[in-house]
C-alpha positions in Angstrom: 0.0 0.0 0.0 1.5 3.3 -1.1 3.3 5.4 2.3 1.2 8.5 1.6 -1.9 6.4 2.5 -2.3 5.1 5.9 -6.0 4.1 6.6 -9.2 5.4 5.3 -10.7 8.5 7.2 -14.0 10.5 6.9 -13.8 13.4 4.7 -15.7 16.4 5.4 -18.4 16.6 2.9 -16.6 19.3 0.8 -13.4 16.7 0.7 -15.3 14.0 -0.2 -16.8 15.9 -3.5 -13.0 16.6 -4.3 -12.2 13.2 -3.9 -14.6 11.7 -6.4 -13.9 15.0 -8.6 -10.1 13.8 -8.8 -11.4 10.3 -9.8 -13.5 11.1 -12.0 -11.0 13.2 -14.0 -8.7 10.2 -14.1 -11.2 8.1 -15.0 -11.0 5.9 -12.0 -13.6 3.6 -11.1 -14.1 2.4 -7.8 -16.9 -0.3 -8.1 -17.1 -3.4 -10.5 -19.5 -4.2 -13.2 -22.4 -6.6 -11.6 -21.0 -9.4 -13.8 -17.4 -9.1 -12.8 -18.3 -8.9 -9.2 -20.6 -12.1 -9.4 -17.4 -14.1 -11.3 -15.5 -12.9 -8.2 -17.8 -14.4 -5.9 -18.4 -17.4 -7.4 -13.7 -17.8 -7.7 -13.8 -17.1 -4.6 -16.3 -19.2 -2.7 -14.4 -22.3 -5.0 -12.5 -25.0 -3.2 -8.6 -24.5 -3.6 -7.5 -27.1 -6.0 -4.1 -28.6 -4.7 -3.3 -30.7 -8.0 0.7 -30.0 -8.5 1.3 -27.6 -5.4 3.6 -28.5 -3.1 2.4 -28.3 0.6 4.1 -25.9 2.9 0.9 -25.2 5.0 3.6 -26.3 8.2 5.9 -23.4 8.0 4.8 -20.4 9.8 4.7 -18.1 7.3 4.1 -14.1 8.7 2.6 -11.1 6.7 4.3 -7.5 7.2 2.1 -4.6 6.0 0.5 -1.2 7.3 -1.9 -1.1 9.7 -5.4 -1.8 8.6 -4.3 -3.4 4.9 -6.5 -6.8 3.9 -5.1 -6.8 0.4 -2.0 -9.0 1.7 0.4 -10.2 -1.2 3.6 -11.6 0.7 4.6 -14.0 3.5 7.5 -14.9 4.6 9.8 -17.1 6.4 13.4 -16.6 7.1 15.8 -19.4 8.5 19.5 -19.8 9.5 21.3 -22.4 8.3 24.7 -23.7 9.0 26.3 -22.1 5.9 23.8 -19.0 5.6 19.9 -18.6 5.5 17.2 -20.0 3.3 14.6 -17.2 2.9 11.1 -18.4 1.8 8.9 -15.9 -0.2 5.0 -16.4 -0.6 3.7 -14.2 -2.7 -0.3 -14.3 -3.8 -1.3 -16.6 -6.8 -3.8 -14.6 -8.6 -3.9 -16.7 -11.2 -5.3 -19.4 -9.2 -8.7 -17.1 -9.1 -8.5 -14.8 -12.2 -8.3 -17.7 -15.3 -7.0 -16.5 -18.5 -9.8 -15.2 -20.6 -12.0 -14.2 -17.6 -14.2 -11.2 -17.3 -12.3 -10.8 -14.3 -8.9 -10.6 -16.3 -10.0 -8.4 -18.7 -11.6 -5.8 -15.8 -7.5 -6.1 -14.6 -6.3 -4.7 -18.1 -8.6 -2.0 -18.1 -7.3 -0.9 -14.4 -3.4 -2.3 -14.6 -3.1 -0.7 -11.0 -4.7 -0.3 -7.6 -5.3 3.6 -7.2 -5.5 4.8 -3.7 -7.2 8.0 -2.2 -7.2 8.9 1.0 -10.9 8.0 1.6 -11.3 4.9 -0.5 -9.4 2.6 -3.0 -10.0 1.6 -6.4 -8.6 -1.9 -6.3 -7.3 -4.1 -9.2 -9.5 -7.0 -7.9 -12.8 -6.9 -6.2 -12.7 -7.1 -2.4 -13.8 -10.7 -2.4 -10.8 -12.0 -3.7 -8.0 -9.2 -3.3 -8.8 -8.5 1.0 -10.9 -12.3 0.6 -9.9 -15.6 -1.0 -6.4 -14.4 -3.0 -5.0 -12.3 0.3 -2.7 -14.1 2.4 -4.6 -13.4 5.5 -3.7 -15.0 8.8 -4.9 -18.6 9.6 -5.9 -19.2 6.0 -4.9 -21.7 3.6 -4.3 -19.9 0.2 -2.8 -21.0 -3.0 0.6 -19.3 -3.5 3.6 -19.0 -5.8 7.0 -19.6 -3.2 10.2 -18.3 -4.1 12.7 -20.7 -1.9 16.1 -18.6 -2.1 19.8 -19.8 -0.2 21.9 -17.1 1.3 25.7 -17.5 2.3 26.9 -16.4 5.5 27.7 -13.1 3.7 23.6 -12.6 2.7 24.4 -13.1 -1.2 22.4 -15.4 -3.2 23.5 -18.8 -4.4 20.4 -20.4 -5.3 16.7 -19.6 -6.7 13.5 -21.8 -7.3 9.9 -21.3 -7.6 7.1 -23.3 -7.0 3.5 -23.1 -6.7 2.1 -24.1 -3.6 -0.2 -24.2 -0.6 0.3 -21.9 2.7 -1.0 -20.6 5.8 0.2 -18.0 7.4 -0.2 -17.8 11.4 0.6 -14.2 11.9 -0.6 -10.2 10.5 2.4 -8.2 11.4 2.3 -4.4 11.4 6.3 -2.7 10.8 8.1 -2.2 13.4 5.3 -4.3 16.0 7.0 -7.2 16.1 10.3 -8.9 15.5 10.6 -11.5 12.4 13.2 -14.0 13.0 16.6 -13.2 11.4 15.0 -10.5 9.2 16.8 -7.8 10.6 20.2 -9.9 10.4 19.2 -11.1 6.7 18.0 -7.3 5.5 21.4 -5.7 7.4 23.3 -8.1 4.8 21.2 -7.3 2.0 21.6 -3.5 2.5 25.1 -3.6 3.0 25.3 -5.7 -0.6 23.4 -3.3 -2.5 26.0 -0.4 -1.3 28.4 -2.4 -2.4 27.1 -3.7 -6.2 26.3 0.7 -6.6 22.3 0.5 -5.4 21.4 4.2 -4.9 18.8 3.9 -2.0 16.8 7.5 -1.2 15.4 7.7 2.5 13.2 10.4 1.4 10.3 11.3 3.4 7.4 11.4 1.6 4.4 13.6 1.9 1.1 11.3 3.2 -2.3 12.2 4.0 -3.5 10.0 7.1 -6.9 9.8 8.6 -7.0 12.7 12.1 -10.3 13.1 13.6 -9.4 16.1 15.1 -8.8 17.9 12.0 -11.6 19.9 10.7 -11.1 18.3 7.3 -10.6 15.0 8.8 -6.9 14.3 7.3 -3.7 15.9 8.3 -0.6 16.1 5.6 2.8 15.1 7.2 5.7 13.3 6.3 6.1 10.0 6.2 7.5 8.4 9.4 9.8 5.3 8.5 10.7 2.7 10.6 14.1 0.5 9.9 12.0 -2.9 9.5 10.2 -1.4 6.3 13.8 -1.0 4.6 14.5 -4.9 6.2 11.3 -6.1 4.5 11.9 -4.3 1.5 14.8 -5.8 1.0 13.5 -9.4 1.2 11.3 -8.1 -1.8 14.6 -6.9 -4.1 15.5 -9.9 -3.4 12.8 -12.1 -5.0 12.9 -9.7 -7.6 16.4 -10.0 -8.8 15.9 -13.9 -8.4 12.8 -13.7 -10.9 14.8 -11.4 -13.3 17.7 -13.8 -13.7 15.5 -17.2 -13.9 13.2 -15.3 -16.8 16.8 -14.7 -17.9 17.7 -17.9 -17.7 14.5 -19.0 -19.6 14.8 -16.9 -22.4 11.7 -14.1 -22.4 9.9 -11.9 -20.1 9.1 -8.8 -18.0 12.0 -6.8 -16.5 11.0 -3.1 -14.7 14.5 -0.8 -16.0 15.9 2.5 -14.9 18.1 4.0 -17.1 20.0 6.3 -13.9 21.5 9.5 -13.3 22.4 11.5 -16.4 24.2 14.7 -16.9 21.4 17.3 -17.0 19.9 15.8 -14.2 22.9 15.9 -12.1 23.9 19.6 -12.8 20.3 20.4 -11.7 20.4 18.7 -8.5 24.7 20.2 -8.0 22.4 23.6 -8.6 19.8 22.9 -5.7 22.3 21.9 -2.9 24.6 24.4 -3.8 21.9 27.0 -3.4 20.9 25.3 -0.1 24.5 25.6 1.2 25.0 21.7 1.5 28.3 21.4 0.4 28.6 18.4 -2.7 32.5 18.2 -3.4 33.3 17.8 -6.6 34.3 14.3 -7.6 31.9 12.8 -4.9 29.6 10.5 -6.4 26.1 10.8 -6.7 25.2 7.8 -4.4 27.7 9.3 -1.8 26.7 12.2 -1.5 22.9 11.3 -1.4 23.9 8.4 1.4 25.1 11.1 3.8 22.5 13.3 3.2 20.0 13.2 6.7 16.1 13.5 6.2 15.7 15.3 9.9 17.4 18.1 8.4 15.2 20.5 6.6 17.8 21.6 3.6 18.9 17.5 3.2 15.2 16.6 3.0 14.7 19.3 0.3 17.8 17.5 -1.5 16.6 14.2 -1.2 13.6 14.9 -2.1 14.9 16.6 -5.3 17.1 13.9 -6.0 13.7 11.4 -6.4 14.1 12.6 -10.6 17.6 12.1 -10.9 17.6 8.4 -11.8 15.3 8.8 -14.4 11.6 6.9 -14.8 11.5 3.4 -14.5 9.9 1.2 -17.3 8.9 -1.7 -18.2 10.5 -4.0 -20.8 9.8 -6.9 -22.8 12.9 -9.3 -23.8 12.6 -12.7 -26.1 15.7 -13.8 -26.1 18.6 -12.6 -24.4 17.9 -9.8 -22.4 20.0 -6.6 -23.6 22.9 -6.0 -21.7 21.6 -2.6 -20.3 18.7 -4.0 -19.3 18.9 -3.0 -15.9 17.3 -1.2 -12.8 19.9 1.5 -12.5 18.7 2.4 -8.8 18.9 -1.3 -8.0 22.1 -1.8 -9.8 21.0 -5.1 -11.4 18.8 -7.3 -13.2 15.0 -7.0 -11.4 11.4 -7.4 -12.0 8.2 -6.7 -10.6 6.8 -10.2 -8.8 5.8 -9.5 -5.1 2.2 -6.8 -5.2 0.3 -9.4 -7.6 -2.9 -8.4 -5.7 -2.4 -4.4 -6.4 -0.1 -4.7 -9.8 -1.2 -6.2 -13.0 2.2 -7.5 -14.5 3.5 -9.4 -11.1 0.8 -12.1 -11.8 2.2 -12.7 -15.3 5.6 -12.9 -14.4 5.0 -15.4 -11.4 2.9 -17.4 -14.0 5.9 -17.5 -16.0 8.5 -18.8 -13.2 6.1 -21.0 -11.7 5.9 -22.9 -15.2 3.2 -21.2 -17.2 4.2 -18.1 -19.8 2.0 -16.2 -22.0 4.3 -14.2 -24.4 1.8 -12.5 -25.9 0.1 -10.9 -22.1 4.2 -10.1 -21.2 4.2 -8.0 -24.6 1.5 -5.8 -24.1 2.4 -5.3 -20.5 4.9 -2.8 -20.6 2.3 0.0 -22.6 -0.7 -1.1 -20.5 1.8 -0.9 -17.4 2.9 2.6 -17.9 -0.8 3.8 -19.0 -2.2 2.7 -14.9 0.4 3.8 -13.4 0.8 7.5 -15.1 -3.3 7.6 -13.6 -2.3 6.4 -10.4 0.9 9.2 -9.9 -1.6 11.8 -11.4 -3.7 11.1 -8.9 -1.5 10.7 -5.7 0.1 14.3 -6.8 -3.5 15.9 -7.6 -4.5 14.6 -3.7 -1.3 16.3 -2.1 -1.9 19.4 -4.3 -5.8 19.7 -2.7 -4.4 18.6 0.4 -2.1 21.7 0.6 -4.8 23.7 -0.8 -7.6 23.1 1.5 -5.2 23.3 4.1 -4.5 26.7 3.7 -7.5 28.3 1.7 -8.6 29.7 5.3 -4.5 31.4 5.8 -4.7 33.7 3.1 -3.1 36.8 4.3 -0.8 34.6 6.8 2.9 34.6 6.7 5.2 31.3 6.3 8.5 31.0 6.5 9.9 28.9 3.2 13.4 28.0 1.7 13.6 28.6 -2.0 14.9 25.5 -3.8 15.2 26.3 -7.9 14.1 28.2 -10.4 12.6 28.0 -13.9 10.1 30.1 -15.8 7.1 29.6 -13.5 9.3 31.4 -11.0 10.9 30.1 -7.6 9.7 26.5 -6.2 9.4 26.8 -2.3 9.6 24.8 0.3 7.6 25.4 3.4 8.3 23.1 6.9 5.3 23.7 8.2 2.7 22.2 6.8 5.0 20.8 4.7 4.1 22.2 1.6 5.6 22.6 -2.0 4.5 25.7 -4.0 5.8 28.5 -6.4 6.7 31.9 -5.4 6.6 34.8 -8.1 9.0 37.5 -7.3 11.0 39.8 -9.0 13.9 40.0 -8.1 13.9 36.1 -7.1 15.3 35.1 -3.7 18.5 33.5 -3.5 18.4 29.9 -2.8 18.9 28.2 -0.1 18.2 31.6 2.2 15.0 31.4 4.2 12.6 34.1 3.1 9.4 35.5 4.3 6.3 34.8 2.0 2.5 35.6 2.1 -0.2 33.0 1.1 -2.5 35.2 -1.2 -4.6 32.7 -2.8 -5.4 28.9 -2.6 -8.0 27.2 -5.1 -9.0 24.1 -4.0 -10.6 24.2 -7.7 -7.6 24.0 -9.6 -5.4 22.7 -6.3 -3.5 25.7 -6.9 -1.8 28.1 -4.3 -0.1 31.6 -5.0 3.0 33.0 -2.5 4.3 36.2 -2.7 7.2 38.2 -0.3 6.1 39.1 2.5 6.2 43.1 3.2 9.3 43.7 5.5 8.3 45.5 8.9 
């Protein structure tokens, strides 16, 4: 579940219109067509055919995931051996429900994604089967596709299988509630490999809109709190997807998710930003240095960082039959890596699971990457459109009011701000502009909730 979405809340009445005025400028539909949901009900209320799944119903498989999700994709179980660990990754088999050819399938296409809003989601799959019959809820049996991956001592990989089969998990874990066996030892390893192989890894706060009561619009916007266990279970996930990368490798066709990295322009942008905010870059440093040392509790770094989200470039989606190209890599990942673990949420994982676990439909893992980047370009639109009402309803009742804000860049639109508190991104117009990286004194003096627009000018000096 994306971090800027906790839980659902209850808009104010005014929010709420907003809310289904966003979606319905994406086109985002919420419900499913009567005959849709009535093949949903009837996959899911079907006994769970065993025929060629191998039973692993006795390991105690746990769930990690937000507070409040049902739509529960991954379990996992992590054990130490006595030359490493064996990690064991159940991941959702959708296919088991949705058969090729169903209504249900071709209601998927049409989505590609899961699109959240604050207030409610727009899943991939009805309810019944995504928080029901498919989710790896606790002290359920549920079909699933296991990735069963060896670790050396060191935490690097020396084997990789898949299988389909049977598991229950006995536990719903929230991050950071509980501790998960040798995850924190096995994600410590992982983390330290990726620094080595050249990952580039951003602890960025995000900007989130959560459910508060005591808010008069019944959501507060904050950044994201992160605790170290979502970065240890996140790395469990890298790790099934560089497995499933190199065995579609291996095999000769399939789905890889690609990041071209930093490039040049990019780079002299971001040099531009921190030298305006006064954090020093030396010349030389690399990029994944510099941004390592950068700290998110302070408010110029956080500014950086959250800059430096652009600088690798848009991931993608590619198709490969055949060998894959040699640059066919996930440049923030610094290797070979597909999408396999949000099945439930994400169109293309189920495909590429099919494919590992034996199955393959070239012609589905061809049209993927277009009907990929299509849901997902709705679902960012509509996360930033949320944030930008957010802001704006925030502050529609502060115009007049004075902020304090750090200027971050310029281009022809004028200066982009950045205000702590709320934390709020916006534009000033100003002439002359401010210098970067000097806090300045600007005045709120207008905020359409309409076009999720807000307008700062400087503030008169005293």
């Amino acid at each position: 579940m994306p971090s800027r979405y906790l839980r659902p809340g209850s808009p104010t009445d005014d929010l709420r219109a907003d809310f289904d005025r966003i979606r319905a400028e994406f086109d985002v539909t919420v419900g499913f067509p009567d005959d849709v949901a009535a093949e949903a009900e009837q996959r899911a209320a079907a006994p769970l055919d065993t025929a060629g799944r191998v039973d692993l119903t006795d390991v105690p498989w746990v769930t990690i995931d937000p507070p409040g999700s049902m739509d529960l994709d991954q379990a996992m179980h992590l054990e130490r051996t006595a030359d490493g660990f064996v990690v064991r990754y159940a991941i959702a088999d959708v296919a088991a429900h949705v058969p090729s050819g169903s209504l249900l399938e071709q209601e998927a296409w049409k989505r590609g994604t899961t699109v959240y809003c604050p207030d409610i989601k727009a899943p991939l799959y009805p309810t019944s089967l995504s928080e029901g019959a498919a989710s790896l809820l606790p002290d359920q049996t549920r079909p699933a596709i296991v990735f069963t991956i060896k670790l050396d001592a060191e935490g690097e990989r020396t084997s990789a299988r898949v299988d389909r089969a049977t598991v229950h998990s006995t536990a719903k874990l929230a991050y950071g509630s509980a501790e998960v066996p040798h995850l924190e030892e096995v994600g410590r390893l992982r983390i330290a490999i990726a620094r080595r192989r050249g990952a580039v890894s951003l602890n960025t706060p995000a900007q989130q809109v959560i459910a508060d009561p005591s808010s008069p619009l019944g959501y507060r916007l904050e950044l994201e709190p992160r605790v170290e266990s979502e970065d240890w279970n996140a790395e469990i996930s890298l790790l099934a997807g560089m497995a499933a990368a190199d065995l579609m490798a291996e095999r000769g066709f399939g789905l890889l998710r690609v990041m071209g990295g930093a490039d040049e322009y990019r780079l002299t942008r971001l040099r531009r930003v921190a030298h305006g905010l006064h954090v020093e870059w030396p010349e030389g440093e690399p990029y994944r240095d510099f941004v390592d040392r950068l700290d998110p509790a302070r408010p110029r770094d956080a500014a950086i960082l959250e800059e430096a989200r652009g600088v690798m470039g848009h991931a993608s989606y590619l198709y490969f039959d055949g060998a894959p190209p040699k640059d066919a890599i996930h440049a923030g990942i610094a290797a070979r890596y597909a999408h396999t673990t949000a099945p439930l949420r994400r169109l293309a994982d189920r495909y590429v699971l099919d494919l590992l676990a034996g199955g393959g439909d070239r012609g589905a893992l061809e049209r993927l990457p277009k009907a990929m980047a299509e849901a997902q370009t709705r679902g960012g639109r509509v996360e930033h459109a949320v944030i930008d009402l957010m802001e704006t309803r925030m502050l529609e009742h502060r115009i007049g009011e004075r902020f304090e804000a750090t200027p971050l860049e310029e281009d022809r639109r004028g200066t982009v701000i950045q205000i702590a508190e709320p934390p709020v991104r916006a534009r000033l117009h100003a002439d002359p502009r401010p210098p970067l990286g000097r806090r300045v004194a600007v005045l709120l003096v207008r905020a359409d909730p309409r076009s999720r627009s807000l307008e700062f000018r400087p503030a008169p000096t005293s």
